[in-house]
Chimera marker file (.cmm) of the C-alpha trace (Angstrom):
<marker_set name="trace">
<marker id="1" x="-17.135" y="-2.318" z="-12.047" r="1" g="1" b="0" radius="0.5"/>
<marker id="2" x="-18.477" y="1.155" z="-11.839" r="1" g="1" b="0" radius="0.5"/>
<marker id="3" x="-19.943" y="2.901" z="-8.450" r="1" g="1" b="0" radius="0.5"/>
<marker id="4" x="-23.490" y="4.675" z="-8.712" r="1" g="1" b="0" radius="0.5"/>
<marker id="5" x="-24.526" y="7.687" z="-7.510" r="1" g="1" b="0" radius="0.5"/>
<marker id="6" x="-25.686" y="5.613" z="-4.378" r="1" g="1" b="0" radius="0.5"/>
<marker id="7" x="-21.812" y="5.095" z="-3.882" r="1" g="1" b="0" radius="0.5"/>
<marker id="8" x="-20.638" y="8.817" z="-3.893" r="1" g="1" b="0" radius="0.5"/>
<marker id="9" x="-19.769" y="8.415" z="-0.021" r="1" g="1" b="0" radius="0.5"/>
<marker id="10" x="-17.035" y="5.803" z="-1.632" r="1" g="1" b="0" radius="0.5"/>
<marker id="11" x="-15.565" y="8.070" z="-4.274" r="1" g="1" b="0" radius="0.5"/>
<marker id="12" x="-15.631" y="10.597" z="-1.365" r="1" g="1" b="0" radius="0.5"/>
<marker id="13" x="-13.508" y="8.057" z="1.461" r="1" g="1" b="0" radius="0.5"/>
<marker id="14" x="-10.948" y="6.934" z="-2.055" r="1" g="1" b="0" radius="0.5"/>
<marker id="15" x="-10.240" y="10.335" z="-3.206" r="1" g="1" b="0" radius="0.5"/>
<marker id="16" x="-9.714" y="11.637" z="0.012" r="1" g="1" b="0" radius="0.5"/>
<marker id="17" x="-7.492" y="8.530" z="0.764" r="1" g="1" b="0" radius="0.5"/>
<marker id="18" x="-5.517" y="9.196" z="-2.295" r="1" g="1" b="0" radius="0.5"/>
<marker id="19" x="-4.899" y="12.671" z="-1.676" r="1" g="1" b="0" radius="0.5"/>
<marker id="20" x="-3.283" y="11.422" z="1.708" r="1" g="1" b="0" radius="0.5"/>
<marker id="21" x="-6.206" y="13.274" z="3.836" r="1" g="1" b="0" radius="0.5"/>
<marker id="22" x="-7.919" y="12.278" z="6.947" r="1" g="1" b="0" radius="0.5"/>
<marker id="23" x="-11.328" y="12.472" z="7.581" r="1" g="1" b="0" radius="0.5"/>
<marker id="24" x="-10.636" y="15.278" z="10.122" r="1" g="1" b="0" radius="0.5"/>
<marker id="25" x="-8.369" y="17.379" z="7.593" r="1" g="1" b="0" radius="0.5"/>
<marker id="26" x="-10.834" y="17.071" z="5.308" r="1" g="1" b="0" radius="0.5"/>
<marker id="27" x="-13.802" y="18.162" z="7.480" r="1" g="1" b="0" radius="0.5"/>
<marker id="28" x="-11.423" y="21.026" z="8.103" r="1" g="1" b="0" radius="0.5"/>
<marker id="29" x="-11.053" y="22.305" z="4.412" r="1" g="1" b="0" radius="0.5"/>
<marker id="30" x="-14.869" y="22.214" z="4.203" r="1" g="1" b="0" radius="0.5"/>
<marker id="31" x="-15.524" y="23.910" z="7.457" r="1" g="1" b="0" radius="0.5"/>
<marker id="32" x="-18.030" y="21.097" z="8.886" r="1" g="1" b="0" radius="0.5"/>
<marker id="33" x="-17.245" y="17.993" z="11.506" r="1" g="1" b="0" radius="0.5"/>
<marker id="34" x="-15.168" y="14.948" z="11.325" r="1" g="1" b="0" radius="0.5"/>
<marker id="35" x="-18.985" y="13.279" z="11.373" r="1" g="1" b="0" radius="0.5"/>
<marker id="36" x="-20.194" y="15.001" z="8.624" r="1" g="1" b="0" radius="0.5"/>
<marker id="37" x="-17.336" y="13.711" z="6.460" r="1" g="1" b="0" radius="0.5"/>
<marker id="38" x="-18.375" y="9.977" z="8.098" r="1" g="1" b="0" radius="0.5"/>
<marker id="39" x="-21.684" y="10.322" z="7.446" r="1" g="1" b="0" radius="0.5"/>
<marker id="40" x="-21.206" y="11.308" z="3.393" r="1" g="1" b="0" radius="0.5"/>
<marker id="41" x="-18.526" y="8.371" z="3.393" r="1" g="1" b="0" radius="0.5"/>
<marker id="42" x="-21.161" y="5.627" z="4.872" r="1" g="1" b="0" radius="0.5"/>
<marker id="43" x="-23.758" y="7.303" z="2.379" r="1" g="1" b="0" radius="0.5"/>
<marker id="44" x="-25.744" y="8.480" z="5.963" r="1" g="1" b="0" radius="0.5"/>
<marker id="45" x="-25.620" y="12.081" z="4.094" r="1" g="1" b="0" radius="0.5"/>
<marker id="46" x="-25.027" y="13.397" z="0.492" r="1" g="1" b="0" radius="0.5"/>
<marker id="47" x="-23.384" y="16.801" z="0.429" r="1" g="1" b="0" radius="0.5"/>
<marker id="48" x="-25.161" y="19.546" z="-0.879" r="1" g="1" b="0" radius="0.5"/>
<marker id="49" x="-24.343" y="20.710" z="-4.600" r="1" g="1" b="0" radius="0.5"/>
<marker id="50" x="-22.441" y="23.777" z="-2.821" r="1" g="1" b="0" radius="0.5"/>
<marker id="51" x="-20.497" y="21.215" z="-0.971" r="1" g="1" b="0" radius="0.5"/>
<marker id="52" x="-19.843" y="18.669" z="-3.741" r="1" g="1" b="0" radius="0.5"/>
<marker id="53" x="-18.250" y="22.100" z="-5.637" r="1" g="1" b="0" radius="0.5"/>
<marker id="54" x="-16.039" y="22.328" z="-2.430" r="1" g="1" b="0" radius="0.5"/>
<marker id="55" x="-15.332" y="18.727" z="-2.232" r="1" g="1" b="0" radius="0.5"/>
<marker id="56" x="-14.754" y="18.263" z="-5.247" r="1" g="1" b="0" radius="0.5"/>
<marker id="57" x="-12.039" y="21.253" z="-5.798" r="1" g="1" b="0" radius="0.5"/>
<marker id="58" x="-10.836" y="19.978" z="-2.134" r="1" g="1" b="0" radius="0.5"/>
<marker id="59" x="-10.416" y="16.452" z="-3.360" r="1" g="1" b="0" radius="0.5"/>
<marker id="60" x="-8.517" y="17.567" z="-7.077" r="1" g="1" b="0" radius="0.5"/>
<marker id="61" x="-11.025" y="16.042" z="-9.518" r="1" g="1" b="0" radius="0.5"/>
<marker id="62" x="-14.509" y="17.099" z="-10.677" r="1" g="1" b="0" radius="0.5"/>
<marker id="63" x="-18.351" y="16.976" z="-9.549" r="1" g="1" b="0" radius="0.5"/>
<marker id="64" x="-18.977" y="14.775" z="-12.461" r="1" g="1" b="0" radius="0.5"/>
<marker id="65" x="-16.659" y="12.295" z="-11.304" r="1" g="1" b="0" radius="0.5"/>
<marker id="66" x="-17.587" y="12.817" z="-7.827" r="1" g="1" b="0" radius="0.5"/>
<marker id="67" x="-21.684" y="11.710" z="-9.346" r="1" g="1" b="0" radius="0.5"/>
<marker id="68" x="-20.360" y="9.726" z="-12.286" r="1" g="1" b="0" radius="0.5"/>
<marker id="69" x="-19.336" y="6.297" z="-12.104" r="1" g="1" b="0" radius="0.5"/>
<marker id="70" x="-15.335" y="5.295" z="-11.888" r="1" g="1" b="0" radius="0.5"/>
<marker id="71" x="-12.788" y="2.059" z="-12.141" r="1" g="1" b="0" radius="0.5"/>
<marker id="72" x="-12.707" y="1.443" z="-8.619" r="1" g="1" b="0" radius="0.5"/>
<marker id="73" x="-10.339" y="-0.780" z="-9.848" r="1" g="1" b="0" radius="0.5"/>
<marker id="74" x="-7.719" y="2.003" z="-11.168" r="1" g="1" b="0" radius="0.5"/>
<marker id="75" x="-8.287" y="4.249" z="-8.081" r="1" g="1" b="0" radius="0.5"/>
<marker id="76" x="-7.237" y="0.806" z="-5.869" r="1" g="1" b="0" radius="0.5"/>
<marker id="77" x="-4.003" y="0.500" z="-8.098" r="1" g="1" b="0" radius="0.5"/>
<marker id="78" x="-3.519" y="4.578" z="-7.494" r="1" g="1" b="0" radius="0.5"/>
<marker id="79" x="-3.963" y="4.164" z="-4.153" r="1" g="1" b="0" radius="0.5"/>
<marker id="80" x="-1.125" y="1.619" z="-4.009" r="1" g="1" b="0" radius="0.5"/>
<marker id="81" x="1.165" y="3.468" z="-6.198" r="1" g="1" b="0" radius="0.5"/>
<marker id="82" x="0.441" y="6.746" z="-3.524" r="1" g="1" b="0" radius="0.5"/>
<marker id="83" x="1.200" y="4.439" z="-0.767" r="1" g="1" b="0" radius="0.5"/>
<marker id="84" x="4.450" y="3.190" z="-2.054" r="1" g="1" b="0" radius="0.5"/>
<marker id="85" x="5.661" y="6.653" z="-3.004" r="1" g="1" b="0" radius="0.5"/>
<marker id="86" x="4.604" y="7.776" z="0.485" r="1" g="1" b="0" radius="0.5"/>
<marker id="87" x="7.356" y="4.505" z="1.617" r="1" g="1" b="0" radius="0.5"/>
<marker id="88" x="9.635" y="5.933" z="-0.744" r="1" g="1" b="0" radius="0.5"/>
<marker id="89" x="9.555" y="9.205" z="0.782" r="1" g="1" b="0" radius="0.5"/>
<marker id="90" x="10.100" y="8.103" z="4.292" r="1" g="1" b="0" radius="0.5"/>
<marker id="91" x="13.197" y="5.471" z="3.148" r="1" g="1" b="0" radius="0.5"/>
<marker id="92" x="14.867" y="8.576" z="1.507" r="1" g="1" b="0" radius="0.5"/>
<marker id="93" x="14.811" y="10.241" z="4.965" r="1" g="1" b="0" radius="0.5"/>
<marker id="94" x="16.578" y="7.314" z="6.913" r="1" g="1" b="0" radius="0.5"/>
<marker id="95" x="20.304" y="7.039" z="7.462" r="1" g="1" b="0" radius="0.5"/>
<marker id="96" x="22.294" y="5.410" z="4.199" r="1" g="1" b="0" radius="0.5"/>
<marker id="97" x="23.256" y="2.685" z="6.340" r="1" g="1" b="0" radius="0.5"/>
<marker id="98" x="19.430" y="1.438" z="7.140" r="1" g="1" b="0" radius="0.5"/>
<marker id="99" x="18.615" y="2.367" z="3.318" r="1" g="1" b="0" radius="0.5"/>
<marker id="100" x="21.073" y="-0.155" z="2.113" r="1" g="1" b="0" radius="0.5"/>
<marker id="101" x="19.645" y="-2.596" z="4.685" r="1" g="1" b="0" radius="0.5"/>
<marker id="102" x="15.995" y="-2.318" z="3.416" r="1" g="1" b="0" radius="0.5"/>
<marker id="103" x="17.434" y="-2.592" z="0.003" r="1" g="1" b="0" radius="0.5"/>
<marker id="104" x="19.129" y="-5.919" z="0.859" r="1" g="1" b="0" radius="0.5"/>
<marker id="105" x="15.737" y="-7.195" z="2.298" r="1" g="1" b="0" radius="0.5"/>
<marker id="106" x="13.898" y="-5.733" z="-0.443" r="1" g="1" b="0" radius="0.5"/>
<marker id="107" x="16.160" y="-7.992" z="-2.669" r="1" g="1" b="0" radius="0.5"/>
<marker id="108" x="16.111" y="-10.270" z="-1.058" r="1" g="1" b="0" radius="0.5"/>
<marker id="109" x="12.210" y="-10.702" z="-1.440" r="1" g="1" b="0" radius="0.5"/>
<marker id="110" x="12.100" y="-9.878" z="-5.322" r="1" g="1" b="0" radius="0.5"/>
<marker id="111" x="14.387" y="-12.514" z="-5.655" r="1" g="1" b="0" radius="0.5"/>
<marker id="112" x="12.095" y="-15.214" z="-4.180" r="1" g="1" b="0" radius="0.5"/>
<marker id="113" x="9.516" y="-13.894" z="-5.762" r="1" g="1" b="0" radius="0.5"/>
<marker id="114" x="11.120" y="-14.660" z="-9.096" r="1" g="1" b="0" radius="0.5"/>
<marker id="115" x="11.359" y="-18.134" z="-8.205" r="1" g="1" b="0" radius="0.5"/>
<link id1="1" id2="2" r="1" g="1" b="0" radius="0.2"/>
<link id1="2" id2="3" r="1" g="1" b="0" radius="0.2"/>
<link id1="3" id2="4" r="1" g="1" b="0" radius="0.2"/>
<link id1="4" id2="5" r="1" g="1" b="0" radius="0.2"/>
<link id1="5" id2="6" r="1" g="1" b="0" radius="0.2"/>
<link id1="6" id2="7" r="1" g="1" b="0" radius="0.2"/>
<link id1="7" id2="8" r="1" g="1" b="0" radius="0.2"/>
<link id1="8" id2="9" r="1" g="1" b="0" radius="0.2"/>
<link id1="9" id2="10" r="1" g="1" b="0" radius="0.2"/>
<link id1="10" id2="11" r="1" g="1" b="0" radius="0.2"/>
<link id1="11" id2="12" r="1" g="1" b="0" radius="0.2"/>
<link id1="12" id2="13" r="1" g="1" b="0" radius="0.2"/>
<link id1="13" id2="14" r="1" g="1" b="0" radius="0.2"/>
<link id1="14" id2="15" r="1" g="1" b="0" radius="0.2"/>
<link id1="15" id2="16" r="1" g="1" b="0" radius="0.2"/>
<link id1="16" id2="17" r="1" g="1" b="0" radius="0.2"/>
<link id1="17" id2="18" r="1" g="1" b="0" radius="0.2"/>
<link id1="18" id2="19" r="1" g="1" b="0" radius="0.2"/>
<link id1="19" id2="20" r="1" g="1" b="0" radius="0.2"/>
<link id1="20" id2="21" r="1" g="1" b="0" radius="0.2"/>
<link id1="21" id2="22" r="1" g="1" b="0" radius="0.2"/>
<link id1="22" id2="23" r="1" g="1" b="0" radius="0.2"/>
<link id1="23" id2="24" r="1" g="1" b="0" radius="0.2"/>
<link id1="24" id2="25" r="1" g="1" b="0" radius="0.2"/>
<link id1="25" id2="26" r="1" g="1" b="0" radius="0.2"/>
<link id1="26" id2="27" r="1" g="1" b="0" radius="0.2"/>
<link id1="27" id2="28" r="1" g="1" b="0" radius="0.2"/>
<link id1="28" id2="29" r="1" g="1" b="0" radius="0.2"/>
<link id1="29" id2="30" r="1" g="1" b="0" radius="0.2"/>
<link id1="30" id2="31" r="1" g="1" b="0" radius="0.2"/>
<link id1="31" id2="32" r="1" g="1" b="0" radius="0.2"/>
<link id1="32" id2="33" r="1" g="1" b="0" radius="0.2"/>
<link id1="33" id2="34" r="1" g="1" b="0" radius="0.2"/>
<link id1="34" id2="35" r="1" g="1" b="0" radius="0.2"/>
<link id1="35" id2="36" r="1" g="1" b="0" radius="0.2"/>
<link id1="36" id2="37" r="1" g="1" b="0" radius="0.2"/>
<link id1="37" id2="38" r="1" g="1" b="0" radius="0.2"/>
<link id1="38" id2="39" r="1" g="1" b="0" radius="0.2"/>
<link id1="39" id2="40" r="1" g="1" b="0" radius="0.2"/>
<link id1="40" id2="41" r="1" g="1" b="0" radius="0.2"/>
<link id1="41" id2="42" r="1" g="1" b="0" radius="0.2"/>
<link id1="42" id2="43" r="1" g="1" b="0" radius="0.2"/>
<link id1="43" id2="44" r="1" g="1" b="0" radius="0.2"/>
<link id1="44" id2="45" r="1" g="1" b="0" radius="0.2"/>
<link id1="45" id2="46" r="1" g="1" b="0" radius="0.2"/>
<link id1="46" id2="47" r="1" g="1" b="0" radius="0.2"/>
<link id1="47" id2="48" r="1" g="1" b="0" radius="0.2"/>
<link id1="48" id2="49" r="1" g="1" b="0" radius="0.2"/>
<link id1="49" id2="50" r="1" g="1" b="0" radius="0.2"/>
<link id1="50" id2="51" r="1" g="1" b="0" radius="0.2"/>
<link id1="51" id2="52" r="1" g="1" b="0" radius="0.2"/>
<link id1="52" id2="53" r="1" g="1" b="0" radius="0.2"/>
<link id1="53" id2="54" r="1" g="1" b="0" radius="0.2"/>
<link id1="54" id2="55" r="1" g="1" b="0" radius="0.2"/>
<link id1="55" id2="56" r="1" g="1" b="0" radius="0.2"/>
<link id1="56" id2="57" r="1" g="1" b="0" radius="0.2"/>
<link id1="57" id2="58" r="1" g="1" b="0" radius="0.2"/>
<link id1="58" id2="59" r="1" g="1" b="0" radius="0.2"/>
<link id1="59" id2="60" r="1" g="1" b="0" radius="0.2"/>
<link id1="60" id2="61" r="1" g="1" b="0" radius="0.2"/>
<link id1="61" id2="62" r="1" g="1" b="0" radius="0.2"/>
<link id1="62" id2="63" r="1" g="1" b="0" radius="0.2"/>
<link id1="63" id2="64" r="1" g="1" b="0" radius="0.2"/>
<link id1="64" id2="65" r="1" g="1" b="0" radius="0.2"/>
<link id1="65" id2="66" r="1" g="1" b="0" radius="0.2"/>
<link id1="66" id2="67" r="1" g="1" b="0" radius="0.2"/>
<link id1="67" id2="68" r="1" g="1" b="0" radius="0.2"/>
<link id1="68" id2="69" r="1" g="1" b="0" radius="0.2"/>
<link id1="69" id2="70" r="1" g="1" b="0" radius="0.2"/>
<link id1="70" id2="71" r="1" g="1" b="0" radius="0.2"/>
<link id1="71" id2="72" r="1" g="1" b="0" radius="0.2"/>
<link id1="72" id2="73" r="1" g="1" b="0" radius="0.2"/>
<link id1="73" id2="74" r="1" g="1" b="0" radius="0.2"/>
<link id1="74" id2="75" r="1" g="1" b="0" radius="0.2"/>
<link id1="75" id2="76" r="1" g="1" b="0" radius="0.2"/>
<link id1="76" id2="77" r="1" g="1" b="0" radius="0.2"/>
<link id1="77" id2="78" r="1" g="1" b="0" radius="0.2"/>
<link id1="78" id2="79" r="1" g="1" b="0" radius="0.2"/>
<link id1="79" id2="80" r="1" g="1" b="0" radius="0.2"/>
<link id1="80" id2="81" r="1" g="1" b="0" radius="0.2"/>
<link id1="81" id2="82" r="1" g="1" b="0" radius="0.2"/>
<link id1="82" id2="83" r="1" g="1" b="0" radius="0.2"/>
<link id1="83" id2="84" r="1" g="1" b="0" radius="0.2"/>
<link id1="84" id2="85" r="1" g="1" b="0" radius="0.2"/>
<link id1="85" id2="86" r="1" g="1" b="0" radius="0.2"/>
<link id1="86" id2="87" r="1" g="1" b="0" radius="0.2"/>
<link id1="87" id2="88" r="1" g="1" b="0" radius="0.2"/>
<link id1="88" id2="89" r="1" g="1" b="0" radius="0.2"/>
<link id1="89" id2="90" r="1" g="1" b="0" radius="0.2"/>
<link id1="90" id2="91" r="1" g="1" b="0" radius="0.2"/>
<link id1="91" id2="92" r="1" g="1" b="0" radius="0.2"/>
<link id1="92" id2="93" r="1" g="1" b="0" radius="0.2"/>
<link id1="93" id2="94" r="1" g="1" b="0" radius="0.2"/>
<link id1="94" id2="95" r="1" g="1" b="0" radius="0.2"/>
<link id1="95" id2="96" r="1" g="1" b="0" radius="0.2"/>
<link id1="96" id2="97" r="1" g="1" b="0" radius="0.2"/>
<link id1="97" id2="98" r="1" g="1" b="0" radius="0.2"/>
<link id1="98" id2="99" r="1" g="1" b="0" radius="0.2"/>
<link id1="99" id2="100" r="1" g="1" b="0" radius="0.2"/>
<link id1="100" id2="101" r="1" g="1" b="0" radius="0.2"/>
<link id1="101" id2="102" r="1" g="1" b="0" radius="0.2"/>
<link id1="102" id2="103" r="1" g="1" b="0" radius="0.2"/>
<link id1="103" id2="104" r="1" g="1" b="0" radius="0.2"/>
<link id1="104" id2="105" r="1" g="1" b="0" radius="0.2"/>
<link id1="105" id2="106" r="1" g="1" b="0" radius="0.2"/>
<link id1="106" id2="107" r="1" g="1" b="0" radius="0.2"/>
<link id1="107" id2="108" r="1" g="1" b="0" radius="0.2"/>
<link id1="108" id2="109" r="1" g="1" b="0" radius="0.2"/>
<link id1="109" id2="110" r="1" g="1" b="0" radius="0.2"/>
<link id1="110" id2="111" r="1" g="1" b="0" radius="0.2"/>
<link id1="111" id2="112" r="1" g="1" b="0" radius="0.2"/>
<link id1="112" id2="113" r="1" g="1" b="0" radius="0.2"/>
<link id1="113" id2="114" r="1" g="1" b="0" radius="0.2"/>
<link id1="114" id2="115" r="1" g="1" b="0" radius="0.2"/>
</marker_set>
């Protein structure tokens, strides 16, 4: 189901999310607080249209999708994909020896699942 405009705060906190941004690193991009981020997330505030512009080049999409309405549904599955590459990323870095380890558990839980 699609946000509304009511929801932008949302779109703000999932972009931001996917992008792999805290509120505070984003606050920082846009030169205001960690609160002022809060605030647009919890819908206290809506940015201004000079700030949507900023947000919305900070955040890698557009101000129409920032106002328009989404699949919340596809940004939760892009979040998850993000999240696992982000896993990825940190396995890669580990010693062989624990990567073949993880493997064997990872295995080891596809295989049940199959079940």
């Amino acid at each position: 189901m699609g946000k509304t405009l009511s929801d932008i705060g949302h779109k703000i906190k999932v972009l931001r999310q996917l992008r792999g941004m805290s509120q505070a690193e984003l606050a920082k991009r846009l030169g205001v607080s960690q609160k002022i981020i809060s605030a647009y997330e919890r819908n206290y505030r809506t940015p201004s249209a000079d700030k949507i512009s900023h947000l919305a080049e900070t955040l890698q999409t557009t101000a129409n999708e920032l106002y328009g309405t989404f699949n919340d549904d596809q940004y939760g599955k892009d979040l998850k994909k993000v999240t696992i590459w982000r896993i990825v990323e940190k396995l890669e870095m580990l010693p062989e020896t624990a990567q073949r380890e993880i493997m064997q558990h990872v295995n080891i839980l596809l295989s049940k699942e199959k079940k």
